[in-house]
N, CA, C and O atoms as a GROMACS GRO file, in nm:
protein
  620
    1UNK      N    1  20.165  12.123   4.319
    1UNK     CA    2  20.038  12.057   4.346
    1UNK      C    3  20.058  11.906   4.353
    1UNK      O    4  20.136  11.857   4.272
    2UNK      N    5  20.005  11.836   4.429
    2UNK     CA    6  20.009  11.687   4.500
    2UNK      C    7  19.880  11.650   4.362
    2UNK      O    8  19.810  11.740   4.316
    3UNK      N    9  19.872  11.499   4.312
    3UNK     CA   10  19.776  11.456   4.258
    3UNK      C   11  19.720  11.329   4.295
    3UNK      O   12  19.803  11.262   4.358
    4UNK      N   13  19.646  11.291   4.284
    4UNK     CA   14  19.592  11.141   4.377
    4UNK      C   15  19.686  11.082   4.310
    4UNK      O   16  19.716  11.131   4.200
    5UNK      N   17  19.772  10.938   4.369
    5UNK     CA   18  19.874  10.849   4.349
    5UNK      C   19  19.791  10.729   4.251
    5UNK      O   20  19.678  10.685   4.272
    6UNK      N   21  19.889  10.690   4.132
    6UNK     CA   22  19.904  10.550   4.053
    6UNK      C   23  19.863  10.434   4.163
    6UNK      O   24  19.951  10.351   4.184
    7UNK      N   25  19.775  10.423   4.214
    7UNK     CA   26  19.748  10.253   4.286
    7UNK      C   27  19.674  10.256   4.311
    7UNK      O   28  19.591  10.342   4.342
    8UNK      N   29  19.695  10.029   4.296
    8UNK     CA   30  19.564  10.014   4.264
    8UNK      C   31  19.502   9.966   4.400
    8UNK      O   32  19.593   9.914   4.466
    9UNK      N   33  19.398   9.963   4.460
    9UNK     CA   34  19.314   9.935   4.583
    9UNK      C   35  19.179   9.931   4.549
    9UNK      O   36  19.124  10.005   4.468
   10UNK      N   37  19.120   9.826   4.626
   10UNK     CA   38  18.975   9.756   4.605
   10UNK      C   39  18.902   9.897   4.624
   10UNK      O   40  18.941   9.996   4.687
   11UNK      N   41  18.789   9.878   4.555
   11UNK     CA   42  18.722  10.023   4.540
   11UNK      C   43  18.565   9.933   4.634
   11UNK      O   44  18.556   9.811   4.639
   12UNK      N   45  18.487  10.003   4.680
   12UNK     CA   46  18.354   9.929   4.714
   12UNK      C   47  18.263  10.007   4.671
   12UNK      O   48  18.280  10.121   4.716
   13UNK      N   49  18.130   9.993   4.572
   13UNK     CA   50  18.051  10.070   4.515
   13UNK      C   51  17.947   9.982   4.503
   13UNK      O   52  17.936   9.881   4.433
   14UNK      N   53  17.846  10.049   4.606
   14UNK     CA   54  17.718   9.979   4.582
   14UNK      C   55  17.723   9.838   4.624
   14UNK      O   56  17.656   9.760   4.556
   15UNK      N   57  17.793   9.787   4.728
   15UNK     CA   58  17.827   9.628   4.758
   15UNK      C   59  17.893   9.574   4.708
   15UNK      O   60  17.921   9.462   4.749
   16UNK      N   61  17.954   9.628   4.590
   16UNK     CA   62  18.053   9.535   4.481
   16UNK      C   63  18.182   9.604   4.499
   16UNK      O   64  18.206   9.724   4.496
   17UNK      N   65  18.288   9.469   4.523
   17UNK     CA   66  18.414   9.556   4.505
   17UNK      C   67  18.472   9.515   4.403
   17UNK      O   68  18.418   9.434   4.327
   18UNK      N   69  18.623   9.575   4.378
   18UNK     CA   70  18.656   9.570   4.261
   18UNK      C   71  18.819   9.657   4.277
   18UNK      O   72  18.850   9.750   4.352
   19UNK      N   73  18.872   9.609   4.211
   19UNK     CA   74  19.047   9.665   4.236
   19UNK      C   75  19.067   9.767   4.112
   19UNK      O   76  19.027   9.752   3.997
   20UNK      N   77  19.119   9.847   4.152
   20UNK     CA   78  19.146   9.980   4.056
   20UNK      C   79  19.224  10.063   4.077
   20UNK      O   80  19.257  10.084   4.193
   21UNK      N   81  19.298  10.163   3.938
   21UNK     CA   82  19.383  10.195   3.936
   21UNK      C   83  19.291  10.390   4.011
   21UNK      O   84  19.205  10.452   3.948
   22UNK      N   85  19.336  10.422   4.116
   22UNK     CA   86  19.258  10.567   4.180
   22UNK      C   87  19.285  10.690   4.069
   22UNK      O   88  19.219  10.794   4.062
   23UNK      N   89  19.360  10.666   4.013
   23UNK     CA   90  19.409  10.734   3.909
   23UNK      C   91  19.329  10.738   3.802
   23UNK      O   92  19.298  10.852   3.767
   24UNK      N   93  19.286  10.652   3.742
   24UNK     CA   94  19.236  10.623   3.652
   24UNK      C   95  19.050  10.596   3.667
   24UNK      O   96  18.959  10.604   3.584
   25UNK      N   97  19.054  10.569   3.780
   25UNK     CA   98  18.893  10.601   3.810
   25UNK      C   99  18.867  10.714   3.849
   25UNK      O  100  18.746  10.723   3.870
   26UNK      N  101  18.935  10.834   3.875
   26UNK     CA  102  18.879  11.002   3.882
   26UNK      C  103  18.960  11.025   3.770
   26UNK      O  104  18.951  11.146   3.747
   27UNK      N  105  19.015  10.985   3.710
   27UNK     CA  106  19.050  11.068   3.580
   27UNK      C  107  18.926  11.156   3.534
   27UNK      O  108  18.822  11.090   3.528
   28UNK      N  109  18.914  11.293   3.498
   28UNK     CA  110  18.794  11.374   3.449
   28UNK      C  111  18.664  11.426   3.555
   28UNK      O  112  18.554  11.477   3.536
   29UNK      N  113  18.740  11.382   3.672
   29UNK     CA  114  18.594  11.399   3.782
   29UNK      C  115  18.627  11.490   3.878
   29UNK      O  116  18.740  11.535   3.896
   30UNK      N  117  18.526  11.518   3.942
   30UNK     CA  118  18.575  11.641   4.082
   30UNK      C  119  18.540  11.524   4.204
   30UNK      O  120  18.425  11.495   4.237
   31UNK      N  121  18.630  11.479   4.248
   31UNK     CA  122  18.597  11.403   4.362
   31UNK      C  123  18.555  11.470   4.507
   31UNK      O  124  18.529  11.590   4.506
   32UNK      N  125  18.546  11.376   4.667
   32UNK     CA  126  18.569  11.424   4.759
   32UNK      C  127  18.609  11.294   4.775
   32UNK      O  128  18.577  11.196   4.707
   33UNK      N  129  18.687  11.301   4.879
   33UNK     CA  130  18.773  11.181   4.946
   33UNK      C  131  18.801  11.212   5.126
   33UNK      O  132  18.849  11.306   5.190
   34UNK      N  133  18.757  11.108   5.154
   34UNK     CA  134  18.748  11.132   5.288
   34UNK      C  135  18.837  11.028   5.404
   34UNK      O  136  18.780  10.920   5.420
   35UNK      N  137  18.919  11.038   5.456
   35UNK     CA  138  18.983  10.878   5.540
   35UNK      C  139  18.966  10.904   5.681
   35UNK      O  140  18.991  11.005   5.746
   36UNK      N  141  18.920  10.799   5.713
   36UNK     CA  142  18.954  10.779   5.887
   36UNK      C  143  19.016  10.629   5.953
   36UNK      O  144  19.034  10.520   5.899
   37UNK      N  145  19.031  10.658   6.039
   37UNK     CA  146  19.136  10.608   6.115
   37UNK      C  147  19.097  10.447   6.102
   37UNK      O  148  19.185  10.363   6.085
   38UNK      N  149  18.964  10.414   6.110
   38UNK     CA  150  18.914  10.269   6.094
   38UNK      C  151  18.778  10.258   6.104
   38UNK      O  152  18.734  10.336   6.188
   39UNK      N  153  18.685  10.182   6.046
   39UNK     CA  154  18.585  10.130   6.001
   39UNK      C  155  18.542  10.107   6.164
   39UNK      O  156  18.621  10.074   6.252
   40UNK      N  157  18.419  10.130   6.178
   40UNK     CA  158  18.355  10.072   6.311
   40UNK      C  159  18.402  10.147   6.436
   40UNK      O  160  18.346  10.117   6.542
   41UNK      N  161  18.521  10.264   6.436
   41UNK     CA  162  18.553  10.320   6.545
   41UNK      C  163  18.472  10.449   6.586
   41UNK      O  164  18.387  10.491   6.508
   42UNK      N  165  18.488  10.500   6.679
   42UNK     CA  166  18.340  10.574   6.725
   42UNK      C  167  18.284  10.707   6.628
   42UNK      O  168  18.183  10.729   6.561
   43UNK      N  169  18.416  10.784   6.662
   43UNK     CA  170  18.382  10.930   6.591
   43UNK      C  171  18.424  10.887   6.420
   43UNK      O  172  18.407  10.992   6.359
   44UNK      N  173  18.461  10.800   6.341
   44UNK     CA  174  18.426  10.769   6.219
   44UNK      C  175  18.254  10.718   6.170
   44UNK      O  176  18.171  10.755   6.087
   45UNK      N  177  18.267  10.601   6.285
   45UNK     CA  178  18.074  10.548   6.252
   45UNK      C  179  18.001  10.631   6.314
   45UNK      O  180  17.886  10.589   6.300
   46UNK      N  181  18.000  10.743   6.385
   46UNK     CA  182  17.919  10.790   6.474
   46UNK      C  183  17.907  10.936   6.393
   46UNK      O  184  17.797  10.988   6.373
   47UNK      N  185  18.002  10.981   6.360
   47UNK     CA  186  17.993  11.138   6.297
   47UNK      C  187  18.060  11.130   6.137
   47UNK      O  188  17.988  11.158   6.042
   48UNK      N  189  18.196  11.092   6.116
   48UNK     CA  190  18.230  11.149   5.959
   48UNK      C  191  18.184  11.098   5.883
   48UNK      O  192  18.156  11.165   5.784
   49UNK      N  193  18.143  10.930   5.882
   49UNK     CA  194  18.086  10.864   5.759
   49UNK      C  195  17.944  10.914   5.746
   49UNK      O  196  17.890  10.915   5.635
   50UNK      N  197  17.879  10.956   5.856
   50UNK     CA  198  17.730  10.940   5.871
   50UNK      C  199  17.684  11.120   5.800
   50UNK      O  200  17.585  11.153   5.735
   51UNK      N  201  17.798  11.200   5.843
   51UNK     CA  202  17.803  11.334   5.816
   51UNK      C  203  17.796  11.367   5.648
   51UNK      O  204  17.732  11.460   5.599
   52UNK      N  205  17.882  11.259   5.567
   52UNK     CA  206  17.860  11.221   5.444
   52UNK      C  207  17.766  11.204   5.446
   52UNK      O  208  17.680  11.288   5.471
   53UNK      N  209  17.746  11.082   5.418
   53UNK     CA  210  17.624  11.032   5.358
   53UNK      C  211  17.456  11.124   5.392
   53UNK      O  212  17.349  11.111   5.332
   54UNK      N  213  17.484  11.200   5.490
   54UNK     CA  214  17.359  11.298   5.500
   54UNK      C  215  17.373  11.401   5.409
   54UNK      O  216  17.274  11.437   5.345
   55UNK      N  217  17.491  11.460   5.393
   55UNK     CA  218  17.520  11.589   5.279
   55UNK      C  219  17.536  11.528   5.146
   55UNK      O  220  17.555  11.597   5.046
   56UNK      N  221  17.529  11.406   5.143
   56UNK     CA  222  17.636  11.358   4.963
   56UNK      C  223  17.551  11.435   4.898
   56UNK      O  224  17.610  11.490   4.805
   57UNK      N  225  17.406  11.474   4.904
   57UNK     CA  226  17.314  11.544   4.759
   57UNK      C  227  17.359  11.671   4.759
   57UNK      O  228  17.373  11.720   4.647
   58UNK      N  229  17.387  11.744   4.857
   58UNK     CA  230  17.409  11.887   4.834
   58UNK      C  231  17.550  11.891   4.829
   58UNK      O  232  17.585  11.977   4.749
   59UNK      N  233  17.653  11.827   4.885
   59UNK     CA  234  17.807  11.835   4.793
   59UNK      C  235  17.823  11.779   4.695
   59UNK      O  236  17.937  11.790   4.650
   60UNK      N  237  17.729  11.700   4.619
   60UNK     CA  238  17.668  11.660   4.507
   60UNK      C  239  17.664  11.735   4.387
   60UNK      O  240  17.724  11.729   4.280
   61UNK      N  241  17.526  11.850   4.461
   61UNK     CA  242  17.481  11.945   4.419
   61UNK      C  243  17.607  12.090   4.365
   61UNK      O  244  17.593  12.187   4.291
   62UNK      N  245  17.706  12.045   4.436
   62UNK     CA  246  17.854  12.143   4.414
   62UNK      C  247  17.916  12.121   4.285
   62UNK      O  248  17.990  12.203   4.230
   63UNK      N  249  17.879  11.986   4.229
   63UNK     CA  250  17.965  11.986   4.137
   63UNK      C  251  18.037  11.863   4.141
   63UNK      O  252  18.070  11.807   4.037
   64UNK      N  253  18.066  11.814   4.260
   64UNK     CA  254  18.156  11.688   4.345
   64UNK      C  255  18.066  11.534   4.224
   64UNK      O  256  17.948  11.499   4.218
   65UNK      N  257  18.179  11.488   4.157
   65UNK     CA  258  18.112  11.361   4.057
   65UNK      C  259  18.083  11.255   4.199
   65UNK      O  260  17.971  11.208   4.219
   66UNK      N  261  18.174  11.233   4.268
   66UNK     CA  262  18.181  11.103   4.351
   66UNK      C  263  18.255  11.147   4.513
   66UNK      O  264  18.349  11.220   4.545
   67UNK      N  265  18.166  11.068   4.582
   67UNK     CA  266  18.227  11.061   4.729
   67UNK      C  267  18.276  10.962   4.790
   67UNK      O  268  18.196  10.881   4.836
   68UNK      N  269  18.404  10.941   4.805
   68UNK     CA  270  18.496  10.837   4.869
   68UNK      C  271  18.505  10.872   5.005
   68UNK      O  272  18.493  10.978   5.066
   69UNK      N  273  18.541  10.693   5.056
   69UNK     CA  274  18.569  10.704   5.226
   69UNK      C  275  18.676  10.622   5.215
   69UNK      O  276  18.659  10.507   5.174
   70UNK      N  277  18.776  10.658   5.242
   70UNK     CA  278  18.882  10.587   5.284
   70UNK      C  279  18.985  10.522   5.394
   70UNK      O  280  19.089  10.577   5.431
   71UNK      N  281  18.934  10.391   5.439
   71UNK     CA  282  18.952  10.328   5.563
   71UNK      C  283  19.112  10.194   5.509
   71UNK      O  284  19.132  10.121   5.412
   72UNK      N  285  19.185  10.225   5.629
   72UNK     CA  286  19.310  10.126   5.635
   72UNK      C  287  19.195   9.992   5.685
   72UNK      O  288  19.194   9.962   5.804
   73UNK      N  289  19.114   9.924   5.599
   73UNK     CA  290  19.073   9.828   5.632
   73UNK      C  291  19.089   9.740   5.490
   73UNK      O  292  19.148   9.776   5.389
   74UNK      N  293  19.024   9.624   5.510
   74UNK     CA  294  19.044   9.531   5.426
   74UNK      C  295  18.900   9.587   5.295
   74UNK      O  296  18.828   9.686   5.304
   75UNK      N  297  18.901   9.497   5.202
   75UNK     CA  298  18.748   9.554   5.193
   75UNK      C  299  18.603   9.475   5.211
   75UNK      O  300  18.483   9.499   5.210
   76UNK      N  301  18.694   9.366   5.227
   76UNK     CA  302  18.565   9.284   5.280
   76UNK      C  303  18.465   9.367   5.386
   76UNK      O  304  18.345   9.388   5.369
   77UNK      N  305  18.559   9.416   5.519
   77UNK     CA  306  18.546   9.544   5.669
   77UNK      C  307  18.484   9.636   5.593
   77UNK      O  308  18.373   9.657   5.641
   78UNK      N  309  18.505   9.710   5.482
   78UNK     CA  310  18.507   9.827   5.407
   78UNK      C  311  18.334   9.810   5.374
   78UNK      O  312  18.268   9.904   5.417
   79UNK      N  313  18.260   9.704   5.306
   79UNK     CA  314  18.198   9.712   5.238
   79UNK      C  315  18.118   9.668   5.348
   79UNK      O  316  18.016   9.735   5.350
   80UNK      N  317  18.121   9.578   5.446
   80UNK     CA  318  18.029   9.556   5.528
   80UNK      C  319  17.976   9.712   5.575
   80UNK      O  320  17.864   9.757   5.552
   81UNK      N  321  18.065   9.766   5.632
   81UNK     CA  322  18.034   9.937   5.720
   81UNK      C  323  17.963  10.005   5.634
   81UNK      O  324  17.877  10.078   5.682
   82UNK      N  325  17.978  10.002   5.485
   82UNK     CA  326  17.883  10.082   5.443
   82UNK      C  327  17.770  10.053   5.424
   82UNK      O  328  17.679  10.136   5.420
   83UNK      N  329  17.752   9.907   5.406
   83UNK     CA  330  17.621   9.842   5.383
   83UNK      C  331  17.532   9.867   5.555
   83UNK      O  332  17.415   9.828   5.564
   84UNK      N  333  17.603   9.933   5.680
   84UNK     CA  334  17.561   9.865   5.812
   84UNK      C  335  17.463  10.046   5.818
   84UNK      O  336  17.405  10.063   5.925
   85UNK      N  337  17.450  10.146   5.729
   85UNK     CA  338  17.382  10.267   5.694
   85UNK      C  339  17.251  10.277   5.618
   85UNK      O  340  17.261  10.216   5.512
   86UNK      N  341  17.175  10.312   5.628
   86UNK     CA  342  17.083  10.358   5.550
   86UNK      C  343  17.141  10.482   5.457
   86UNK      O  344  17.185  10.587   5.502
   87UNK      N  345  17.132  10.449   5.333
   87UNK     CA  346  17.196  10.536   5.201
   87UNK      C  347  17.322  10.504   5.203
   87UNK      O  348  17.380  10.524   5.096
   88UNK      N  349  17.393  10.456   5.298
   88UNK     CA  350  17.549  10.394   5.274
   88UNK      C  351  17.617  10.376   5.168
   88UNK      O  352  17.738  10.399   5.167
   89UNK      N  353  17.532  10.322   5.033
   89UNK     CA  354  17.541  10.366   4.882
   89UNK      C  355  17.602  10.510   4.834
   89UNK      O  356  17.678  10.542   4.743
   90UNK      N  357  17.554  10.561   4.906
   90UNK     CA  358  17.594  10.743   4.905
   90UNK      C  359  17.766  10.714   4.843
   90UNK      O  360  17.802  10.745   4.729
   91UNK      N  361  17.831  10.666   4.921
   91UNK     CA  362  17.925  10.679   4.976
   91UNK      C  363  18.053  10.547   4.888
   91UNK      O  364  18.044  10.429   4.924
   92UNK      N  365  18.168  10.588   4.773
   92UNK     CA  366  18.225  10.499   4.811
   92UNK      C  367  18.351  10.468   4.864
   92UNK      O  368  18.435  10.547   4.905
   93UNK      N  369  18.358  10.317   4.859
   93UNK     CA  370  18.507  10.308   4.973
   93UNK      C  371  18.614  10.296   4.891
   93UNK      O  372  18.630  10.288   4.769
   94UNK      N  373  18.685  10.296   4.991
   94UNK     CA  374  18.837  10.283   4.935
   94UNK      C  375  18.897  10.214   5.044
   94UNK      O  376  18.912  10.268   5.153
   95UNK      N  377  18.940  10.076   5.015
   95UNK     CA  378  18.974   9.982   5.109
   95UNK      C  379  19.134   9.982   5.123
   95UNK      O  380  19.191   9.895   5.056
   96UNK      N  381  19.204  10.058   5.191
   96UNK     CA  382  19.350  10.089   5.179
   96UNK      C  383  19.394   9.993   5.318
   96UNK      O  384  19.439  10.033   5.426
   97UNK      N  385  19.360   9.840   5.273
   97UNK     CA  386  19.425   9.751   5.392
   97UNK      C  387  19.548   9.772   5.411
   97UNK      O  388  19.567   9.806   5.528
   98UNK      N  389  19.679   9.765   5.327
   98UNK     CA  390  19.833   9.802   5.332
   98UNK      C  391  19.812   9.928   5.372
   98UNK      O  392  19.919   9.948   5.430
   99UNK      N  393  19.775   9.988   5.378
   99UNK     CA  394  19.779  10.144   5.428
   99UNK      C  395  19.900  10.212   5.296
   99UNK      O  396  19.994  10.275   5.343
  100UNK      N  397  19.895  10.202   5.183
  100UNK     CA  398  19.976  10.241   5.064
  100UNK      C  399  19.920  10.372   5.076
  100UNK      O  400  19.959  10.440   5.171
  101UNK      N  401  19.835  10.421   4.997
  101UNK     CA  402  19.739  10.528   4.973
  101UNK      C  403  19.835  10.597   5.114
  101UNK      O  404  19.906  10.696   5.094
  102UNK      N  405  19.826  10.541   5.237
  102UNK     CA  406  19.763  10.669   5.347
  102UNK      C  407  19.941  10.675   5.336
  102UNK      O  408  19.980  10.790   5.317
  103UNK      N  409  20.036  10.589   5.342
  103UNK     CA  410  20.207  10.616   5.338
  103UNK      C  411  20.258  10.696   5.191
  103UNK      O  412  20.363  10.757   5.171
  104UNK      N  413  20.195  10.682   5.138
  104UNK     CA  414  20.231  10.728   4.994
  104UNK      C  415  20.168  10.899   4.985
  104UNK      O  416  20.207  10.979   4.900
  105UNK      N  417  20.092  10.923   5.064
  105UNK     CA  418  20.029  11.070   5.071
  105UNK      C  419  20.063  11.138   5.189
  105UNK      O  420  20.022  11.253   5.199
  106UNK      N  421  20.154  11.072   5.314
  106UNK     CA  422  20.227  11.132   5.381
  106UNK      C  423  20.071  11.126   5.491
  106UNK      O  424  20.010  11.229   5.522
  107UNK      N  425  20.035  10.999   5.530
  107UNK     CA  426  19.913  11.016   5.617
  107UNK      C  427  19.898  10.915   5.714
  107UNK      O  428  19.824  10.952   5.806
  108UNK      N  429  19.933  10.821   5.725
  108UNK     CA  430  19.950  10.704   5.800
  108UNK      C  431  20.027  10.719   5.943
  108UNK      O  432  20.139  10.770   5.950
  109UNK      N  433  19.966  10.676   6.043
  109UNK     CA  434  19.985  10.718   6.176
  109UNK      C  435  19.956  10.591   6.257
  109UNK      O  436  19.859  10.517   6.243
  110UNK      N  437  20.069  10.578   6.352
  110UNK     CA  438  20.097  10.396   6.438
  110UNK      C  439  19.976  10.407   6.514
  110UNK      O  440  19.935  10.522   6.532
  111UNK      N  441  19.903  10.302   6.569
  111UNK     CA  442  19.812  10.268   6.658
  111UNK      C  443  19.840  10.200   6.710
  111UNK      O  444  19.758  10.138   6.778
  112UNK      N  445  19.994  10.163   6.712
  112UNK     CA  446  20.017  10.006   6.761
  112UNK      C  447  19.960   9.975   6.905
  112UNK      O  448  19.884   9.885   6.940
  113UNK      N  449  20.035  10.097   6.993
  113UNK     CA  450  20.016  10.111   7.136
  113UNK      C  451  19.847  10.120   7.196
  113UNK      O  452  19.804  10.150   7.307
  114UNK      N  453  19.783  10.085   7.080
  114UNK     CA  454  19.586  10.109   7.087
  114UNK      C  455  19.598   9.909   7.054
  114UNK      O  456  19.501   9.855   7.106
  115UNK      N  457  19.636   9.869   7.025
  115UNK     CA  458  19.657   9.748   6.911
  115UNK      C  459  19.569   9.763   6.788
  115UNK      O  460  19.480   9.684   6.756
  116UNK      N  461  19.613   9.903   6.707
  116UNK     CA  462  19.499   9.945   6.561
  116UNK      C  463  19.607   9.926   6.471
  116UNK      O  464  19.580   9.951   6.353
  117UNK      N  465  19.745   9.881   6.502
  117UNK     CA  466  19.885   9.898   6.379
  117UNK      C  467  19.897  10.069   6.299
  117UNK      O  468  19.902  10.178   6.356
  118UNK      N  469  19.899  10.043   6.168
  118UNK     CA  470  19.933  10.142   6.118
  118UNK      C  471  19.802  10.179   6.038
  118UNK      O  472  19.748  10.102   5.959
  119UNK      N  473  19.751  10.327   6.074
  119UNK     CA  474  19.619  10.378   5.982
  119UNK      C  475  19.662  10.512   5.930
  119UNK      O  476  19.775  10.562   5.921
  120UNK      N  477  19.530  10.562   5.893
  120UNK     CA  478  19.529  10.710   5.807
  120UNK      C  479  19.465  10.778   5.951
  120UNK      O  480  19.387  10.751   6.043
  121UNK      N  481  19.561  10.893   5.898
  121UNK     CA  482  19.495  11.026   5.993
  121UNK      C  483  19.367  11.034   5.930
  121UNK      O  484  19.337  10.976   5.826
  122UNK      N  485  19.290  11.111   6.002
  122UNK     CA  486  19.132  11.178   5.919
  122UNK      C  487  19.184  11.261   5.847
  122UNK      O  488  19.295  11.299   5.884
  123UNK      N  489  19.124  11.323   5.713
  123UNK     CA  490  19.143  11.401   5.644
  123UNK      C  491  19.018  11.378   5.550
  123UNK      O  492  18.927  11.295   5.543
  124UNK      N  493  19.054  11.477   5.490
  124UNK     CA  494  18.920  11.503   5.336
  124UNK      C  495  19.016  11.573   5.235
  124UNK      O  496  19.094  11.664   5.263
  125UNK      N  497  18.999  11.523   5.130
  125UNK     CA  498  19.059  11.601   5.002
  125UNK      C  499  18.947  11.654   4.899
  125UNK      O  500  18.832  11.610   4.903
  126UNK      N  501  18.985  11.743   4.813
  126UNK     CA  502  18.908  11.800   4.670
  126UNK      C  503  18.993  11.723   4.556
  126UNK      O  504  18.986  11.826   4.490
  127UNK      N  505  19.014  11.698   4.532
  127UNK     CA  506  19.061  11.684   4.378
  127UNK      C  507  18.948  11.761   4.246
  127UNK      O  508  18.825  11.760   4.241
  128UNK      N  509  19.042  11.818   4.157
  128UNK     CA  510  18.918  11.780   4.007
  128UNK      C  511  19.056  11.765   3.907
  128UNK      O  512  19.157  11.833   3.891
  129UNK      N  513  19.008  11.646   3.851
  129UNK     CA  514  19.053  11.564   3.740
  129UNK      C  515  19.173  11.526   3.763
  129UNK      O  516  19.254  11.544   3.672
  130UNK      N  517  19.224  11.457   3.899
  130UNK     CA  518  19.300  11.418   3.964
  130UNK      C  519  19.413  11.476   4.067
  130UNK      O  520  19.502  11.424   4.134
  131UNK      N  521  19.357  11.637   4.041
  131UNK     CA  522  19.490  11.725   4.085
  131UNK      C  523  19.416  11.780   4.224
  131UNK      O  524  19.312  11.846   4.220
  132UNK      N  525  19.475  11.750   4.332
  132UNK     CA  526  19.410  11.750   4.442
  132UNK      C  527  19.422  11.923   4.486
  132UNK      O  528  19.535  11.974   4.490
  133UNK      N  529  19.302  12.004   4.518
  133UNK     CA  530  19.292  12.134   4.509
  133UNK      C  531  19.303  12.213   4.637
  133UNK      O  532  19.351  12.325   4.655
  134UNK      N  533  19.226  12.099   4.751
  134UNK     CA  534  19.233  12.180   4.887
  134UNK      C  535  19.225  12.012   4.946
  134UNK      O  536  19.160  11.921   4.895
  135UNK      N  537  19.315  12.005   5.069
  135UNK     CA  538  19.378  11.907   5.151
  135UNK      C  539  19.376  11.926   5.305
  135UNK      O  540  19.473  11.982   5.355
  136UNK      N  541  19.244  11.873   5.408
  136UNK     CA  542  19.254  11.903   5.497
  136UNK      C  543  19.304  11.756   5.587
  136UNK      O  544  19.254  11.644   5.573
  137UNK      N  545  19.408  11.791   5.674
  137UNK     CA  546  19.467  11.697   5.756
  137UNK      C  547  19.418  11.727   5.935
  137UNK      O  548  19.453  11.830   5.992
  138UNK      N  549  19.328  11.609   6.010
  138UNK     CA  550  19.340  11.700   6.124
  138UNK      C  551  19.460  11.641   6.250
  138UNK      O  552  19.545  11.552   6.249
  139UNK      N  553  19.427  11.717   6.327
  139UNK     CA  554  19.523  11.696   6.452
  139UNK      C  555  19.504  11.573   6.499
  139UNK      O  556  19.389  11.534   6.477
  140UNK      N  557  19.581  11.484   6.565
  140UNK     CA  558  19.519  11.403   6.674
  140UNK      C  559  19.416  11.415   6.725
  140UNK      O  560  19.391  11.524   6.776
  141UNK      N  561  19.285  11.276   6.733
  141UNK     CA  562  19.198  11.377   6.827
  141UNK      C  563  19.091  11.438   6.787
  141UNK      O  564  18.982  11.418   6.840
  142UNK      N  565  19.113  11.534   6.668
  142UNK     CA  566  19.028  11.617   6.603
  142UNK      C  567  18.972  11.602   6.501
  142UNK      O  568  19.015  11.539   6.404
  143UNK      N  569  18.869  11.658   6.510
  143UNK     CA  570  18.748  11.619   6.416
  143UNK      C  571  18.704  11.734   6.389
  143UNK      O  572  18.612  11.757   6.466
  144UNK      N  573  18.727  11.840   6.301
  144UNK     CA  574  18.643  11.974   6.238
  144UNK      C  575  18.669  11.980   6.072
  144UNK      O  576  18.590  11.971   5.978
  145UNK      N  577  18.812  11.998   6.078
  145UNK     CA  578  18.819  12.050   5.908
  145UNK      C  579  18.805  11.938   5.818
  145UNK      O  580  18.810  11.973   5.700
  146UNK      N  581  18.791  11.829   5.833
  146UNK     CA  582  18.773  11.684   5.793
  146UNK      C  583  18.596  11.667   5.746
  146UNK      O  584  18.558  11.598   5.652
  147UNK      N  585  18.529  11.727   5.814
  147UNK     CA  586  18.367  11.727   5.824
  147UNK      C  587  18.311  11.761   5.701
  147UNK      O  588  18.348  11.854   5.629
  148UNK      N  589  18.226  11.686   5.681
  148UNK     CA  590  18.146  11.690   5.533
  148UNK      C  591  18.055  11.852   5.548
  148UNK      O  592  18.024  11.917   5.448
  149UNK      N  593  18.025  11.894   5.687
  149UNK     CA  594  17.974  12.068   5.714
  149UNK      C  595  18.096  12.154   5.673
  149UNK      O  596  18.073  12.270   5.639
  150UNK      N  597  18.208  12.114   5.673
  150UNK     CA  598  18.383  12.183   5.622
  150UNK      C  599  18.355  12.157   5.494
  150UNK      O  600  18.259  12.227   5.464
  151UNK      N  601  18.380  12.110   5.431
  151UNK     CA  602  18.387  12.078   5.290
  151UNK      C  603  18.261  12.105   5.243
  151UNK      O  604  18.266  12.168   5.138
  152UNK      N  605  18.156  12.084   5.278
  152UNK     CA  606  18.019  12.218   5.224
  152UNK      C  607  18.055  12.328   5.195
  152UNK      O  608  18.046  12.365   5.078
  153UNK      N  609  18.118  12.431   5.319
  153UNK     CA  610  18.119  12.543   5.312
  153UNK      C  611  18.222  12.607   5.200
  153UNK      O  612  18.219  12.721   5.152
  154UNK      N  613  18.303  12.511   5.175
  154UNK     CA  614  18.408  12.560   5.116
  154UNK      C  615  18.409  12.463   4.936
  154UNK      O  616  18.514  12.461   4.872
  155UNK      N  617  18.333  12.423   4.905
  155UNK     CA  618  18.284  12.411   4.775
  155UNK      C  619  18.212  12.519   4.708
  155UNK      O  620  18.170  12.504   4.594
   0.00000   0.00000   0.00000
């Protein structure tokens, strides 16, 4: 079993950020964790973040303590995008500017040839109490098992 990684990265909650060890802030919790490719790009602002933040009460309602979004952005980028939602609060970030998190979990994918550098594939994770339980990675491109309607069904 894979467990969320020792590092530390600006967290954004509620407009406030703040640097923390990921480890140590789900210590004891059932998370969801969610990454896409970048803040402001279409099918992230248009469908996965927004797909959250409409379900967070009823994957909420699962049991799930907290909902993370995790963008290879800075978090200054990070915290603006969520504030640019109604309930955006729902939701917090995880500002993985080095892209550590997304290389360290075997997730980070070049954009160079887009000029986006290096980001996170989409994916969604489960964790509870740091030990990550079910791990969906999608294809290039694709957008299904990543979806906050995916991770409903399967809570």
């Amino acid at each position: 079993m894979i467990n969320i990684p020792k590092i530390e990265l600006p967290i954004v909650i509620k407009g406030t950020t703040s640097t923390e060890n990921l480890f140590e802030v789900m210590k004891g919790k059932n998370v969801v964790i969610f990454g896409v490719p970048g803040a402001y790009t279409p099918t992230c602002s248009e469908r996965h973040l927004p797909g959250f933040i409409k379900l967070s009460d009823q994957i909420k309602s699962k049991g799930v303590d907290d909902i993370y979004c995790l963008s290879v952005n800075d978090a200054y980028v990070m915290k603006s995008w969520l504030q640019t939602y109604v309930n955006g609060d729902k939701i917090k970030g995880i500002a993985d500017g080095n892209a550590e998190f997304s290389i360290k979990m075997d997730l980070s994918i070049n954009y160079s040839k887009s000029f986006m550098g290096v980001r996170s594939k989409r994916f969604a994770l489960i964790a509870q109490n740091n030990l990550i339980k079910k791990f969906y990675v999608e294809e290039k491109k694709e957008f299904s098992i990543s979806s906050a309607e995916h991770i409903l069904t399967i809570l």
